[in-house]
N, C-alpha and C positions, 0 to 999 in steps of 0.2 A: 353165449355160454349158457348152461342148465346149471339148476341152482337145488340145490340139496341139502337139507339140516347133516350136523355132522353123524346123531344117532339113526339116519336112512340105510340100511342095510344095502349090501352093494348090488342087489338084486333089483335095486328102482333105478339105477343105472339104464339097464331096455337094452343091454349088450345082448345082442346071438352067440352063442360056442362059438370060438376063435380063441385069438389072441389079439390084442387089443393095444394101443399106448394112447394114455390117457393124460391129459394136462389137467392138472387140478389147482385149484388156487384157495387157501382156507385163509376165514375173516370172520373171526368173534364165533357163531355156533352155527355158520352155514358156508358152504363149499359150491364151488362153479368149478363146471370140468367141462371138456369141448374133448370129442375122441379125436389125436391126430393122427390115427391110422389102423387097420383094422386088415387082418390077416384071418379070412374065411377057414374053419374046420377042417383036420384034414379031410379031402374024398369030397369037398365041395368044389365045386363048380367055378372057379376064377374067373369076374367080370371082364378084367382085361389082361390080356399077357405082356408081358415087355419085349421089345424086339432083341435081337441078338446084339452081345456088348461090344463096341469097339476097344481094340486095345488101347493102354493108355499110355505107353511107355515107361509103364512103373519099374518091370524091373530090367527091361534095356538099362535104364540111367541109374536104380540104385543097387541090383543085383551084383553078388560078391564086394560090395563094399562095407561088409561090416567087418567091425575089428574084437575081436574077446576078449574080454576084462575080466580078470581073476581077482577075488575079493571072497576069501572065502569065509572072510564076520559076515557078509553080507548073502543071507540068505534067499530074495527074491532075486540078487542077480546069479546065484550059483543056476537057481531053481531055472531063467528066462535060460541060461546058457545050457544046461540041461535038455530043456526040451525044445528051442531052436537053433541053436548050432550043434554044430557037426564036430 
């Protein structure tokens, strides 16, 4: 892991344009991070591609089995039932 005071500016990080996830670990007034993945700029160049995905039987086995729960104190499930069911 790389080891950084907590006042380093996240520019000493040495990241290129992307997008990035970062593991960090902070201790008294300095920080260890290790990048655990890194997604090149759009319009750059991908080092490796991923082959084509097998299916996984996700929704063979759970497809049409959900059920709809009305709750209408309950705001986040009106909102889920809103905008994935039917």
């Amino acid at each position: 892991m790389n080891t950084l005071t907590k006042s380093a500016p996240l520019g000493t990080l040495g990241l290129p344009s992307g997008d990035h996830w970062v593991r960090f670990h902070v201790e008294g007034d300095s920080i260890s991070f290790e990048v655990a993945a890194s997604v090149p700029q759009a319009g750059a160049v991908p080092v490796e591609t991923a082959g084509p995905r097998k299916p996984t039987g996700f929704v063979q086995k759970w497809g049409g089995s959900v059920k709809k729960i009305v709750d209408e104190s309950d705001a986040w499930l009106t909102h889920i039932n809103d905008k994935h069911l039917r």
